[in-house]
Residue frames relative to the residue before (quaternion, step in Angstrom):
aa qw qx qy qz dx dy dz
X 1.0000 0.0000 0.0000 0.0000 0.00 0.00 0.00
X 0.3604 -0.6472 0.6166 0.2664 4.10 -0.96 0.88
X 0.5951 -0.5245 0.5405 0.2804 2.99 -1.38 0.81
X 0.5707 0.3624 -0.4212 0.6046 4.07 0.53 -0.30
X 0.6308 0.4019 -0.4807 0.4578 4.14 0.11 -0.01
X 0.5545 0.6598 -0.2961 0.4117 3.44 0.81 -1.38
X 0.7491 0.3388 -0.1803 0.5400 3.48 0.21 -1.84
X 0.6458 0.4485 -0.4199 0.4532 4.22 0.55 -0.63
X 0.8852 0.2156 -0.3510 0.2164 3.16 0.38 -0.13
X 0.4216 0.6781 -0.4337 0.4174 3.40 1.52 0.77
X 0.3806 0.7459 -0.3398 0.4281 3.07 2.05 -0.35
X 0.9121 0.2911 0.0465 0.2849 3.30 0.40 -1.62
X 0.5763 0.4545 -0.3261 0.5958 2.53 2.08 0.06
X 0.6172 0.3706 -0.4525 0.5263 3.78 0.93 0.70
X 0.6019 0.5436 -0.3948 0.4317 3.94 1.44 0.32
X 0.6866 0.3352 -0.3833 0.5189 3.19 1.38 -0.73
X 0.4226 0.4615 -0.5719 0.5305 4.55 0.71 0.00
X 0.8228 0.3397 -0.2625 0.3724 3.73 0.14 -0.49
X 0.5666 0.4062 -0.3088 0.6470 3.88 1.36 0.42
X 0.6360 0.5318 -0.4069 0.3836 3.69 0.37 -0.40
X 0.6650 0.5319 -0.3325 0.4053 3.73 1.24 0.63
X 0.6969 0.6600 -0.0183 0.2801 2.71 1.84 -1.28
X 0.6787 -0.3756 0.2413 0.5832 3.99 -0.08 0.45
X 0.3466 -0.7510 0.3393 0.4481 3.13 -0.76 0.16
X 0.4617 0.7050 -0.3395 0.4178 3.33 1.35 -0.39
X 0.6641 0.5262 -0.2197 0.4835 3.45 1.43 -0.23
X 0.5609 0.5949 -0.1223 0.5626 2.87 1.90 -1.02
X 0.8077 0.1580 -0.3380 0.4566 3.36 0.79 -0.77
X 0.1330 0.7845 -0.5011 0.3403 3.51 0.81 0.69
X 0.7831 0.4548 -0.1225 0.4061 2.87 0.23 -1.64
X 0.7517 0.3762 -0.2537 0.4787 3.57 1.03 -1.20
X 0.4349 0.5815 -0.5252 0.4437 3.42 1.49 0.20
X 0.6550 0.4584 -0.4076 0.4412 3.90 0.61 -0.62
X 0.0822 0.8208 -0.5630 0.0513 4.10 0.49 0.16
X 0.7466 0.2796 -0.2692 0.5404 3.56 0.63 -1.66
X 0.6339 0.5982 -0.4617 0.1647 4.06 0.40 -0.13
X 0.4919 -0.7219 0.2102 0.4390 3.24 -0.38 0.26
X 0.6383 -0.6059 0.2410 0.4091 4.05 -0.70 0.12
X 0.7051 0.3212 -0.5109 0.3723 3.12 0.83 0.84
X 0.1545 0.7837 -0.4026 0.4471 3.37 1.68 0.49
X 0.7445 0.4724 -0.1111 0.4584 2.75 0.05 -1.76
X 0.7358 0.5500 -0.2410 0.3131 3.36 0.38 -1.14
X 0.6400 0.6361 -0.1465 0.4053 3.44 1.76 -1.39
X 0.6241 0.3880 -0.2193 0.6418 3.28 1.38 -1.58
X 0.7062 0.3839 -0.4140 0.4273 3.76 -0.01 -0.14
X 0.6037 0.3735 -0.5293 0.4646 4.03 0.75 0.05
X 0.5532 0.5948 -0.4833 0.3265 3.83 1.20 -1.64
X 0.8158 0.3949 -0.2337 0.3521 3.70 0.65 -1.53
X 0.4729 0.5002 -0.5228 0.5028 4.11 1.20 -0.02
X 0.6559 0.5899 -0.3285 0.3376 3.45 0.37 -1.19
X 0.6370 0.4569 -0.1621 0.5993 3.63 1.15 -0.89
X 0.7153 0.4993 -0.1265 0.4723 3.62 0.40 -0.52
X 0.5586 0.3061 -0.3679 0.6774 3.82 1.50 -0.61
X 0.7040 0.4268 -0.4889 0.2885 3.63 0.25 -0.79
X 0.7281 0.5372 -0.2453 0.3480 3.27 0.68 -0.86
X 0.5076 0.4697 -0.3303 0.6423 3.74 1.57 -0.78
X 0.6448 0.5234 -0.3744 0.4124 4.29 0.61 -0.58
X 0.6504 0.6027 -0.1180 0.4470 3.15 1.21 -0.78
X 0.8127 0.0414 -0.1541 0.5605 3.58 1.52 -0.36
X 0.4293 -0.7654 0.3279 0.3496 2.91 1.65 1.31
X 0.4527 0.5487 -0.5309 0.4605 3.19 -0.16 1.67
X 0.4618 -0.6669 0.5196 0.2683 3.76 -1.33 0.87
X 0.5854 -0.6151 0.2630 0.4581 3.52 -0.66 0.90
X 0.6335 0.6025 -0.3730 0.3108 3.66 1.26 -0.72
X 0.7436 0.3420 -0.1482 0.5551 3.64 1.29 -0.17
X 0.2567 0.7354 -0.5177 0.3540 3.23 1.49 1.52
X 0.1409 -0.6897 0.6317 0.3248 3.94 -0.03 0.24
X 0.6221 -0.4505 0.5316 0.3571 3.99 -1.34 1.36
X 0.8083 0.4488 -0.2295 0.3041 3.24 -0.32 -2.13
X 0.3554 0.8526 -0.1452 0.3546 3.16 1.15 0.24
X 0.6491 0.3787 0.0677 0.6562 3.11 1.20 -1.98
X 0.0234 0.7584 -0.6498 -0.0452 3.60 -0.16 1.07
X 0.7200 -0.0825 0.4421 0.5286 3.24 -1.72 -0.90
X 0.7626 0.5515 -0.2544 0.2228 3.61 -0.08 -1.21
X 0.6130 0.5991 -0.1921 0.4780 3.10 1.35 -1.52
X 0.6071 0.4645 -0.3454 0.5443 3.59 0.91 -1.98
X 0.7147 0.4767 -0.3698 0.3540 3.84 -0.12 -0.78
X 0.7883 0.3829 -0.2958 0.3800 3.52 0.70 -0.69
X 0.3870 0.6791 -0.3603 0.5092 3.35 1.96 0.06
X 0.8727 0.3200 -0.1863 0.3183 3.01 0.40 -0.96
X 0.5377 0.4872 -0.4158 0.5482 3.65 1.75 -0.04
X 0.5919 0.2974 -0.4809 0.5745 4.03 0.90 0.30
X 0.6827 0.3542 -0.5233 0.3669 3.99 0.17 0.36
X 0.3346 0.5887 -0.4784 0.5591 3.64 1.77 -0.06
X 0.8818 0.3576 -0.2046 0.2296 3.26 0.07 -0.85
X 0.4851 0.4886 -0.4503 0.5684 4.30 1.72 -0.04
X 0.3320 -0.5900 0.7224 0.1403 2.42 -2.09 0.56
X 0.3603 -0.6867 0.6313 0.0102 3.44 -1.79 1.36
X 0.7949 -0.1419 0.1421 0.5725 3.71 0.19 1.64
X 0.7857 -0.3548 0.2791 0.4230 3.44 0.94 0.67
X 0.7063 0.4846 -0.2303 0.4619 3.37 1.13 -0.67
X 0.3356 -0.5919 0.6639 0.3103 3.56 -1.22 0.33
X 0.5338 -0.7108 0.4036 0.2166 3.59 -1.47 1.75
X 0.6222 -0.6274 0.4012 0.2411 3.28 -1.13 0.89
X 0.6696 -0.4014 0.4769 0.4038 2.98 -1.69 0.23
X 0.5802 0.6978 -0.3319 0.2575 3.20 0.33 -1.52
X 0.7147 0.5757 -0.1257 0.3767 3.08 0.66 -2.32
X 0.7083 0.5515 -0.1934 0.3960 3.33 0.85 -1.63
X 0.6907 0.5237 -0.2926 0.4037 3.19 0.98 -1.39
X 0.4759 0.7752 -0.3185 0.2669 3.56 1.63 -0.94
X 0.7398 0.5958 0.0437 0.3094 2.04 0.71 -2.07
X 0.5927 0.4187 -0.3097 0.6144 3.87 0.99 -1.72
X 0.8254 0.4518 -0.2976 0.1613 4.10 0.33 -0.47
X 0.2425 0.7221 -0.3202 0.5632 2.74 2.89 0.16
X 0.8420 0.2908 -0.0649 0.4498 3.88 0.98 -1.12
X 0.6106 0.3916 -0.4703 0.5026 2.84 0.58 0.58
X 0.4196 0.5172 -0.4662 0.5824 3.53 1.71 0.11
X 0.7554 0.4385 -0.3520 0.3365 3.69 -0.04 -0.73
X 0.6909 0.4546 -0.2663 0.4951 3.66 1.18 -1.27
X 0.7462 0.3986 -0.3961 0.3569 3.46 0.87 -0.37
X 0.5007 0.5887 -0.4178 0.4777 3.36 1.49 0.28
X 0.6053 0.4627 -0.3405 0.5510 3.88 0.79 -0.90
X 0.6805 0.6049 -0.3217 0.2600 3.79 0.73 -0.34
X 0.6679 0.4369 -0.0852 0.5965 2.87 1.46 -1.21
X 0.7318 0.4246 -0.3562 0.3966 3.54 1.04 -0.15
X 0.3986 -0.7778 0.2999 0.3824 2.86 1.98 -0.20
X 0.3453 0.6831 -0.5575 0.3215 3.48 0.75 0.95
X 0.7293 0.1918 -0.2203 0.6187 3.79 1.24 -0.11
X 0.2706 -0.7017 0.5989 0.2752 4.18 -0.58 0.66
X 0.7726 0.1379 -0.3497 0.5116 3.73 0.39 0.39
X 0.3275 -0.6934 0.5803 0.2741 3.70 -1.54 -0.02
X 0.2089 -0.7968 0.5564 0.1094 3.40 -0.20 1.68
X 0.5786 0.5959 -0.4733 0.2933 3.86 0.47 0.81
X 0.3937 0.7537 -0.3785 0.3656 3.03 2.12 -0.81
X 0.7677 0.3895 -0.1109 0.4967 3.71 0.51 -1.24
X 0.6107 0.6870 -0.2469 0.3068 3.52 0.96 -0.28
X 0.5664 -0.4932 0.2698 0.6026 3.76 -0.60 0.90
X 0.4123 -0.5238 0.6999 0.2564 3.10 -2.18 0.90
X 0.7461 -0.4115 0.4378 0.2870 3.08 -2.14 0.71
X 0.2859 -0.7579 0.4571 0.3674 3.62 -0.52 0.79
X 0.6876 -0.4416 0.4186 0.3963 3.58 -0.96 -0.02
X 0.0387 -0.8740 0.4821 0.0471 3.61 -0.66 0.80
X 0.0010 -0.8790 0.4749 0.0412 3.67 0.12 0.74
X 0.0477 -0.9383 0.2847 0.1904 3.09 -1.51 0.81
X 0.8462 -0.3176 -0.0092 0.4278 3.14 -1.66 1.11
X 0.4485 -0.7117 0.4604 0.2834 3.74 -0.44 0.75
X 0.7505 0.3104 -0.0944 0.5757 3.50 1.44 -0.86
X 0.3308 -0.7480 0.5553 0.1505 3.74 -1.03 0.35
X 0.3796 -0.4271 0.7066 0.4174 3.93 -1.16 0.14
X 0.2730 0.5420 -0.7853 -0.1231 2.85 -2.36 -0.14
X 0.6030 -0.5770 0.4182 0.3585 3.67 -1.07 -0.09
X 0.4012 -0.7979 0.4477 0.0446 3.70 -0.43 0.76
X 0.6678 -0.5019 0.3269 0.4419 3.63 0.26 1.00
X 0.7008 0.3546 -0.2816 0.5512 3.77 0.44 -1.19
X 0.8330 0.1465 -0.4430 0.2973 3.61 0.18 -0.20
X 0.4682 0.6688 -0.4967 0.2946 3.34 1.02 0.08
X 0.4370 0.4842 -0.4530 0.6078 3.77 1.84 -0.15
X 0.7330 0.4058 -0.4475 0.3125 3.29 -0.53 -0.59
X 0.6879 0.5049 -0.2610 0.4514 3.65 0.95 -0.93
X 0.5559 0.5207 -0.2897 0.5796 3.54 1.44 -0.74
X 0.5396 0.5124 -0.3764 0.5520 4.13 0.79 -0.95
X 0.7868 0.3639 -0.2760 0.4151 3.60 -0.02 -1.37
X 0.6008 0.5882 -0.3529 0.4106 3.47 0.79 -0.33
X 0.7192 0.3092 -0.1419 0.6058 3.52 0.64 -1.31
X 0.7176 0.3042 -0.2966 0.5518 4.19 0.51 0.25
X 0.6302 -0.6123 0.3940 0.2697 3.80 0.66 -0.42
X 0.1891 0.8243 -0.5145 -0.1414 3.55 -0.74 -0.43
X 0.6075 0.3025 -0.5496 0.4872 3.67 -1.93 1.17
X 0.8364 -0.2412 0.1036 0.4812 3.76 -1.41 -0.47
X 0.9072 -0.1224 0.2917 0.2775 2.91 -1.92 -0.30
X 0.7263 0.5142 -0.0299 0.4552 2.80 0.64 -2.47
X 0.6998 0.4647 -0.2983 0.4532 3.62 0.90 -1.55
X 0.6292 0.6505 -0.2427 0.3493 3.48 0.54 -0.43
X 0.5785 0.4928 -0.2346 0.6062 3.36 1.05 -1.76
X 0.4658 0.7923 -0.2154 0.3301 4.13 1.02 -1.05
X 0.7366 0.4650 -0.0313 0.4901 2.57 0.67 -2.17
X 0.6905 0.5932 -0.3456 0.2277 3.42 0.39 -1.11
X 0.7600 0.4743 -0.2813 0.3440 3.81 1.13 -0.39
X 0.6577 0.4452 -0.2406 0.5580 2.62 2.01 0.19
X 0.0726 0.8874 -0.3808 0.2495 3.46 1.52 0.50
X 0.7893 0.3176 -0.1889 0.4903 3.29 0.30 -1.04
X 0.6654 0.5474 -0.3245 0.3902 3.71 0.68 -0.69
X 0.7204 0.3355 -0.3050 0.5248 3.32 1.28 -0.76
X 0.1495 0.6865 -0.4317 0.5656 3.54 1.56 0.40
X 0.7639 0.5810 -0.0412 0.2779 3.21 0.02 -1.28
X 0.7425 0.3967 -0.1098 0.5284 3.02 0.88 -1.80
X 0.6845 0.5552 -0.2761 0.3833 3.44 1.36 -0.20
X 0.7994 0.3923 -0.0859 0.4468 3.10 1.34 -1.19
X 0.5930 0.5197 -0.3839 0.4805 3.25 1.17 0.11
X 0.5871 0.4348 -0.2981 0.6143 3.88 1.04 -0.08
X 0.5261 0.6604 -0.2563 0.4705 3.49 0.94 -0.39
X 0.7695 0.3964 0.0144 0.5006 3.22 0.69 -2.04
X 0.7937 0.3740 -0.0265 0.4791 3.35 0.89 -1.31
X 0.3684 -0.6956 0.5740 0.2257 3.79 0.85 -0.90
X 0.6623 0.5452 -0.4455 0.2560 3.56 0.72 0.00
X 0.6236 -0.4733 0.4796 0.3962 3.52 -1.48 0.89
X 0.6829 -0.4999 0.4702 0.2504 3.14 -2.40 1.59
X 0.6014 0.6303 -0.3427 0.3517 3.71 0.82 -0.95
X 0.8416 0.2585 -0.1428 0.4522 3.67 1.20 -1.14
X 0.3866 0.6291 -0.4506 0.5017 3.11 1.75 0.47
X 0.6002 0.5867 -0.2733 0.4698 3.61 1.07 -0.71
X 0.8437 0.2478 -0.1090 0.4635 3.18 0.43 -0.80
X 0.3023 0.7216 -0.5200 0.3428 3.51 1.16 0.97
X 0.5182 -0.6727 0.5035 0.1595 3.64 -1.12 1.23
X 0.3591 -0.5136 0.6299 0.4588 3.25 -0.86 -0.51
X 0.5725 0.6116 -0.2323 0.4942 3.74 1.04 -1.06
X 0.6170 0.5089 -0.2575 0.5421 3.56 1.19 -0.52
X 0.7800 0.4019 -0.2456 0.4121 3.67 0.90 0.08
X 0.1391 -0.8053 0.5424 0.1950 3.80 -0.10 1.33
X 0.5311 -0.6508 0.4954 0.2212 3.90 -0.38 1.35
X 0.8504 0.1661 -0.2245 0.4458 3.36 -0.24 -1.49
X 0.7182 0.4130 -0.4112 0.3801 4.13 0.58 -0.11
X 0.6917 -0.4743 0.4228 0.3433 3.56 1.11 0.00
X 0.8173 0.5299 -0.1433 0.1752 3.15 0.54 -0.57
X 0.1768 -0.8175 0.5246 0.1589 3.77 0.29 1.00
X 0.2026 -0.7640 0.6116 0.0350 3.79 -1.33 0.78
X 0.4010 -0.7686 0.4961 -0.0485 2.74 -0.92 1.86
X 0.0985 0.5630 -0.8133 -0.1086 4.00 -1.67 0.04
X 0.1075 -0.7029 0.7030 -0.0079 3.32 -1.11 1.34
X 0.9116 0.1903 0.2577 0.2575 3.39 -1.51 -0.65
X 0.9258 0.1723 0.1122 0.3173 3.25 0.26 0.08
X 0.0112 0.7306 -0.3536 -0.5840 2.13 1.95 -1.55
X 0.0076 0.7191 -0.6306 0.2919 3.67 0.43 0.89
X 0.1283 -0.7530 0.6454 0.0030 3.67 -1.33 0.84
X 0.2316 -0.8051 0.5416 -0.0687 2.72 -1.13 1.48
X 0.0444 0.7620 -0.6440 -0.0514 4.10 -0.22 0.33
X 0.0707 -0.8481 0.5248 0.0181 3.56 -0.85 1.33
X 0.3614 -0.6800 0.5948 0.2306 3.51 -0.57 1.55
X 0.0626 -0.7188 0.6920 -0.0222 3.82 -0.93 1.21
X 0.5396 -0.5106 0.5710 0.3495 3.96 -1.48 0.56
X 0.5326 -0.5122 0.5624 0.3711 3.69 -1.70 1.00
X 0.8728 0.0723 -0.4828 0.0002 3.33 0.14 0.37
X 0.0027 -0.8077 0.4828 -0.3384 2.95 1.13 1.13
X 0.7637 0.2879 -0.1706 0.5520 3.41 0.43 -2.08
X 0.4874 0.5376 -0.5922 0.3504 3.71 0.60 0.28
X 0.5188 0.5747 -0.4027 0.4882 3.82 1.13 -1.52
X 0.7942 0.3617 -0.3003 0.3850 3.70 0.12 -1.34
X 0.6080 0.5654 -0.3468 0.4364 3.58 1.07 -0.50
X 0.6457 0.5158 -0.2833 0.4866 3.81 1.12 -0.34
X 0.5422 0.5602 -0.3313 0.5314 3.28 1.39 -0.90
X 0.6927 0.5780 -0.2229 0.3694 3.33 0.09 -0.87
X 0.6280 0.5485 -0.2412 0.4966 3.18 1.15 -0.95
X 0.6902 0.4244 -0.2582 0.5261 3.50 0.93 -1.70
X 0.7960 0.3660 -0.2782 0.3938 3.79 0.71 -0.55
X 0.4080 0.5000 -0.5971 0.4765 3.45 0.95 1.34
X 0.6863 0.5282 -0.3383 0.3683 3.60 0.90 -0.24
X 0.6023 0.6081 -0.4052 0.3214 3.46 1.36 -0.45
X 0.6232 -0.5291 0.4566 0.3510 3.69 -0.46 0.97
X 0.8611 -0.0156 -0.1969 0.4684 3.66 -1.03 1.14
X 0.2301 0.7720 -0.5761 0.1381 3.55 0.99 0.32
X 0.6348 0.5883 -0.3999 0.3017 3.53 0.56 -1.37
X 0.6999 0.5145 -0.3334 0.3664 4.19 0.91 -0.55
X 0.7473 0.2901 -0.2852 0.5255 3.65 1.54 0.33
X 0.1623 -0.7674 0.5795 0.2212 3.75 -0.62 0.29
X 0.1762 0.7833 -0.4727 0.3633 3.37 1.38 1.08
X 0.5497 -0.6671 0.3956 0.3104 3.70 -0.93 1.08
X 0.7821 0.3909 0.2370 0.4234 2.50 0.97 -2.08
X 0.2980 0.8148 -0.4506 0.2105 3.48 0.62 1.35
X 0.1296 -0.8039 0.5344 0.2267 3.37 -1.33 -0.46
X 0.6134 -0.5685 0.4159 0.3571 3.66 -0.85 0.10
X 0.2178 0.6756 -0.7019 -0.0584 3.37 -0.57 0.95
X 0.7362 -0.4894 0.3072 0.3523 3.10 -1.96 0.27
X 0.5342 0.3856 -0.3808 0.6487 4.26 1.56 0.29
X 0.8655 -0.2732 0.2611 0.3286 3.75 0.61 0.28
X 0.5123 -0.7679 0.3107 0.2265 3.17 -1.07 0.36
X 0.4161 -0.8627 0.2858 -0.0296 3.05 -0.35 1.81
X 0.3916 -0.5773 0.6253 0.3500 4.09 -1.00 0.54
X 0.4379 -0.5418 0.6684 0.2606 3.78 -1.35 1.12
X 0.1384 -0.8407 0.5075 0.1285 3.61 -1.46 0.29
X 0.7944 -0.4170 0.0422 0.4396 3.00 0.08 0.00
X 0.5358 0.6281 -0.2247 0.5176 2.69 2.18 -1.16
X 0.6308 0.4800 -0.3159 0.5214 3.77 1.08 -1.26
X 0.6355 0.4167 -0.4298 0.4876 4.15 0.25 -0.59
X 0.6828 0.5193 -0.3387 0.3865 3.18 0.41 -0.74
X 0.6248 0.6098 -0.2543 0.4161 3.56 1.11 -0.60
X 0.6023 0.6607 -0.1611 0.4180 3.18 1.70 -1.55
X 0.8056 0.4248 -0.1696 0.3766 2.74 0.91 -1.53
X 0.6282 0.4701 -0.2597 0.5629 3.47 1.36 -0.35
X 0.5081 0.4806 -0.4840 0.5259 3.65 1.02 0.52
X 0.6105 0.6143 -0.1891 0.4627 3.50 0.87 -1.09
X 0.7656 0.4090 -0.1267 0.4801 3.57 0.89 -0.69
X 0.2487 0.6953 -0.5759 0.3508 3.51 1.35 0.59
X 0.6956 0.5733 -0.2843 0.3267 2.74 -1.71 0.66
X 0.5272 0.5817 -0.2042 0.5849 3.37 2.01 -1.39
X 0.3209 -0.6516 0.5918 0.3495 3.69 -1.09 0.06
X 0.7760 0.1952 -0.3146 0.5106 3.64 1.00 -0.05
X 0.7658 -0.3436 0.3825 0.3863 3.23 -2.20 -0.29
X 0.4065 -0.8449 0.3419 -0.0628 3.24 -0.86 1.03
X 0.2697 0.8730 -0.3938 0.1002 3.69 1.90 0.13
X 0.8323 -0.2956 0.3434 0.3194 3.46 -1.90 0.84
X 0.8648 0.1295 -0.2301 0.4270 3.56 0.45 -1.08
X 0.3609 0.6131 -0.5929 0.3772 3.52 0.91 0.63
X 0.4430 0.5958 -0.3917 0.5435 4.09 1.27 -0.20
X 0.7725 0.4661 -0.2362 0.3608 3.30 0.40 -0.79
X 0.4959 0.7259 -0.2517 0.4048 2.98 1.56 -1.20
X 0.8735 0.3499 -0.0967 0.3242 2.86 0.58 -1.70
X 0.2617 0.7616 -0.3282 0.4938 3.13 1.94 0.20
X 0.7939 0.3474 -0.1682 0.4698 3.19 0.30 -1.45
X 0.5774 0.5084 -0.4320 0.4708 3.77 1.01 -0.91
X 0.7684 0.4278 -0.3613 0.3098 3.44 0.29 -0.99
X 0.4942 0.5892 -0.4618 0.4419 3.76 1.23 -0.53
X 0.8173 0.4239 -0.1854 0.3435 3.54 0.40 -1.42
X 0.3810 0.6395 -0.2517 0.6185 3.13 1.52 -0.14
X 0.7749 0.0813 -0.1837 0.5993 3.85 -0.23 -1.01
X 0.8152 0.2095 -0.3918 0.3716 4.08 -0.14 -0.37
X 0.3124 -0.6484 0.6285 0.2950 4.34 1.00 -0.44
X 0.6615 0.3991 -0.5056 0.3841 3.33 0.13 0.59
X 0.2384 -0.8859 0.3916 0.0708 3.53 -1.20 1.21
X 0.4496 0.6424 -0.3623 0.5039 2.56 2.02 0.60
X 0.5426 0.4289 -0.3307 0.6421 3.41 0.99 -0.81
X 0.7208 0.3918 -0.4366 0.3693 3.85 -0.28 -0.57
X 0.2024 0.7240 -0.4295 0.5004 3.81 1.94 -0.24
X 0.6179 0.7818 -0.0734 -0.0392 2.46 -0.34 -2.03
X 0.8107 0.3669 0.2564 0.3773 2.21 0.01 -2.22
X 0.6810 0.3207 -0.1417 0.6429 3.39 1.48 -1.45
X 0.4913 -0.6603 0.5092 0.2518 3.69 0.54 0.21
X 0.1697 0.6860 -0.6586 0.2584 3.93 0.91 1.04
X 0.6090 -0.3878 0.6361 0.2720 2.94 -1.81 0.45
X 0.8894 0.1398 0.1953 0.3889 3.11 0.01 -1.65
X 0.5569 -0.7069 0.3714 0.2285 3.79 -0.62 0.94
X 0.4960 0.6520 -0.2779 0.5017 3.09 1.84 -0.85
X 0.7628 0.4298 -0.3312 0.3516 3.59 0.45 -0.69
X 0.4247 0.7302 -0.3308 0.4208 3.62 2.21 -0.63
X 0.6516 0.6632 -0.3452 0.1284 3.19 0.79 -1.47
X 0.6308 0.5362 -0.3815 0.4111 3.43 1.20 -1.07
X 0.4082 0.6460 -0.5006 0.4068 3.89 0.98 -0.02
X 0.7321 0.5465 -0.1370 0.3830 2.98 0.88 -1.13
X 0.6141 0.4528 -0.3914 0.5145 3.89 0.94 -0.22
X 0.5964 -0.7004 0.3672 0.1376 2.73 -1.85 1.24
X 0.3502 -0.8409 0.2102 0.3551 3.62 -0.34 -0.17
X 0.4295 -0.7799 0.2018 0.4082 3.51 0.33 0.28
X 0.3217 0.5062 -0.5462 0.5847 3.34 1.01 1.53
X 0.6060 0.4629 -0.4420 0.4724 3.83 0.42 -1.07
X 0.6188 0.6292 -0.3424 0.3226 3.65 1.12 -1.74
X 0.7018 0.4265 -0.2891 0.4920 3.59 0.69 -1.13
X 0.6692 0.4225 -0.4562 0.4068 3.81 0.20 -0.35
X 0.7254 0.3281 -0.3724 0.4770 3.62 0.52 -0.69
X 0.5826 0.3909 -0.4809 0.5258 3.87 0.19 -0.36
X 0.7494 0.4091 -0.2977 0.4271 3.80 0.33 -0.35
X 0.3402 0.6812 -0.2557 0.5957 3.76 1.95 -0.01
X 0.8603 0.3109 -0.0751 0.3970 2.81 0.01 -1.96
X 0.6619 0.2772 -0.4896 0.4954 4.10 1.37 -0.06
X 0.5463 0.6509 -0.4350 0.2979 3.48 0.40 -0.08
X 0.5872 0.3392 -0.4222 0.6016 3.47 1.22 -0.74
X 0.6902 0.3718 -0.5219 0.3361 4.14 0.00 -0.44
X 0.8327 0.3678 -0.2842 0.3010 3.25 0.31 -0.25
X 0.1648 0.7300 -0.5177 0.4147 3.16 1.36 1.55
């Protein structure tokens, strides 16, 4: 079994324990999404609970004894000028979020339409998706903190105790750094790497990204040495034999695949010290900056990350505004020779 089968289907087997109460019209939603994949599925079914408690909260009623015909144009609209209106950590919610979201519903209303559980579609009229643009510039990590993150790695970080901890798992989170680093691949298919997914003597680590898009990454011996030690320490970890997962840990029911949520944790422990937040695909980021950076080509830097589309490369491609100050500061120094 691939670790991207593995992880789909723990997906869907906590959506369907978690549908097997619900309306049925809600219920068959869900089995309308069959061909999508399981975390699809998962997204448009929180965008559309989320919408549905507020709105059942709102007329003090459980969501099973909403009447559809109900939910006009009006309602979706006034939902969405009080989600215009919360804040996320201090922040007012993105575009991004919204836009997610209005396309989570109009997936749901155009299903209840066509099955005929509502005789109009109250999304047709409803706010449009706002425009979402992207950032002209990217994060990535910057030599100085990739030391610091490389320091904390090879010395530890928090107490005594957390440290001494850390040490048997050293290399894996090793790992979780440099292979996205080295390679550019998304937190999702770093998770779901096999042990079975790695060809030892050619180097080579196999990927399902995105799409399901394959990916086969040519890594340095000594990388596959890091991964070749790991491997070693994680035949010893008590129930290992029930996962052929790369990337596990010990829990007290056994020994578990990290997910995304747990890498993601790792990697922001590791990154003390940074003045900012620190996430899985900022690794990637810097993947790509550095490709486009040492070859200038944005097709290869395309490439490489497995865009769809060149358009999304471009930000690889903007300058920074250090680089700005050396060449405008270049460029008076030679005139005023």
């Amino acid at each position: 079994m691939t670790g991207r089968f593995e992880h789909k289907l723990a997906i869907e087997e906590k959506l369907e324990n978690h549908i097997k109460e619900k309306p049925i019209w809600l219920r068959d939603y869900y089995y309308s999404m069959a061909n999508n994949t399981a975390a699809t599925k998962r997204k448009y079914l929180g965008d559309v609970e989320m919408f549905l408690n507020s709105i059942a909260d709102g007329m003090g009623v459980e969501i099973a004894e909403l009447k559809l015909e109900n939910i006009t144009t009006s309602v979706i609209n006034r939902y969405f000028t009080k989600r215009n209106q919360e804040l996320i950590s201090g922040k007012p919610i993105s575009n991004a979020t919204i836009a997610t979201q209005i396309s989570s519903l109009h997936n749901f209303f155009d299903f209840l339409y066509r099955f005929e559980y509502i005789s109009e579609n109250p999304m047709e009229k409803a706010i449009k998706r706002p425009s979402v643009k992207l950032k002209d510039e990217i994060s990535y990590l910057t030599e100085d903190e990739i030391s610091i993150i490389i320091k904390n790695l090879n010395e530890g970080v928090g107490s005594k105790h957390a440290r001494t901890s850390q040490k048997k798992y050293q290399d894996r989170d090793r790992l979780l750094f440099l292979i996205p680093l080295s390679t550019g691949c998304r937190v999702s298919a770093l998770s779901e790497i096999n042990v079975s997914d790695i060809d030892f003597e050619n180097c080579l680590i196999h990927t399902i990204d995105k799409r399901d898009k394959e990916f086969e990454y040519e890594v340095t011996k000594e990388l596959m040495d890091i991964i070749r030690r790991w491997c070693d320490r994680r035949k010893l970890i008590p129930g290992i034999e029930a996962t052929d997962a790369l990337f596990v840990s010990k829990k007290s029911d056994g020994c578990k695949r990290l997910g995304v949520g747990a890498i993601q944790k790792i990697i922001a422990k590791y990154s003390e010290g940074i003045d900012r937040k620190i996430s899985p695909h900022e690794l990637r980021r810097t993947f790509g900056t550095n490709v486009y950076r040492m070859k200038g080509d944005i097709y290869l830097t395309s490439e490489l990350l497995g865009h769809s589309s060149p358009t999304t490369t471009k930000r690889y491609a903007s300058v920074n505004k250090q680089e700005m100050k050396e060449v405008r500061g270049a460029i008076i120094n030679n005139l005023l020779k």
